[in-house]
N, C-alpha and C positions, 0 to 999 in steps of 0.2 A: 229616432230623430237625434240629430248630433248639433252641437253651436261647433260652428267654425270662429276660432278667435285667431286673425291674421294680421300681425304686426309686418309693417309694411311704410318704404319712405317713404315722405309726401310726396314726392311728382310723380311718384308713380299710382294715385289713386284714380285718376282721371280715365285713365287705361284700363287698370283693375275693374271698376266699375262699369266700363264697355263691354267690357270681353264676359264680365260674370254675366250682364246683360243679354245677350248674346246665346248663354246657355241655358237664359229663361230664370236667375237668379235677379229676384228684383228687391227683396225686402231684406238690408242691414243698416246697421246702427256704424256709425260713422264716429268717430273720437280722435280729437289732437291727444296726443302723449308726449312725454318725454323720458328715454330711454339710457339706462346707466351701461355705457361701455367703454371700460377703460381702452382699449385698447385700438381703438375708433376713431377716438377723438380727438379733429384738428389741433393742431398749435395754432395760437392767437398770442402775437407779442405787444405786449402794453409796455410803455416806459420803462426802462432797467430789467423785465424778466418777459421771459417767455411762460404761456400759463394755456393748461389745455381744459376747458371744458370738459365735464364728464357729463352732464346731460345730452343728448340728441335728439330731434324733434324726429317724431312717427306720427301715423297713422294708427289706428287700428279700426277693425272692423270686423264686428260682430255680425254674423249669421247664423240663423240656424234653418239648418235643410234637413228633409227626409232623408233616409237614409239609401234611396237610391242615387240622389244627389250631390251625396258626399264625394265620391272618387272625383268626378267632372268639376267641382267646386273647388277642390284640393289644386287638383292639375291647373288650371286657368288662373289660381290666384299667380302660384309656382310659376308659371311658365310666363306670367307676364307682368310678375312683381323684382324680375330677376333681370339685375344689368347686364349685358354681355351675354355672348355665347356660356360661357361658363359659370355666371355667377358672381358675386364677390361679398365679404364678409361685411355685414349690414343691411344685406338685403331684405333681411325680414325673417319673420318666422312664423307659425302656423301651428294653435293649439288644437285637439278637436276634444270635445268634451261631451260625455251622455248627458242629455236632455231628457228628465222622463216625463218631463207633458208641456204642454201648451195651450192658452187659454186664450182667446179672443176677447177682447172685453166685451166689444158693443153685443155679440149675441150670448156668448159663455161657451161658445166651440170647445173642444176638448182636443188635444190628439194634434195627428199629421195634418188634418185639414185646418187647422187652426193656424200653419207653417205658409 
């Protein structure tokens, strides 16, 4: 089992959430963030100076999949968290991390079927 932690803009979750849909991912955790990127970040001029925000609002979203799930989870977040044909820098990013168990509360499942 792996947790997928996919930072991700906001407009683009609407989509995200189809497409993983789609692949039979139904079960993530959903989270507003705000994210430190100097190099990102709009100019906004207020009276006498120009001043650029270093925070940025994201997404993130937590899954965790089996590990046959993992490549197809990866790919669909990528392919449809990404502006343009090519990409561009703020699109997001994608941690994957071992999971070594899983617990179901209401019955105490244990494992991948607990995913």
């Amino acid at each position: 089992m792996k947790l997928v932690i996919a930072v991700i803009q906001p407009l683009k979750l609407d989509a995200v959430r189809e497409a993983l849909e789609k692949i039979e991912v139904f079960r993530m955790t959903v989270c507003d963030a705000q994210g430190f990127d100097p190099a990102r970040g709009q100019a906004q001029t207020h009276p006498g100076r120009e001043h650029r925000p270093r925070l940025l609002r994201k997404v993130v979203l937590e899954i965790v999949v089996n590990d046959d799930f993992l490549q197809r989870t990866i790919d669909t977040i990528s392919n449809v968290a990404r502006t343009g044909p090519e990409g561009t820098i703020g699109d997001g990013k994608i941690f994957v991390v071992p999971v070594d168990d899983a617990v179901l509360v209401s019955d105490g499942t244990h494992g991948p079927g607990a995913v």
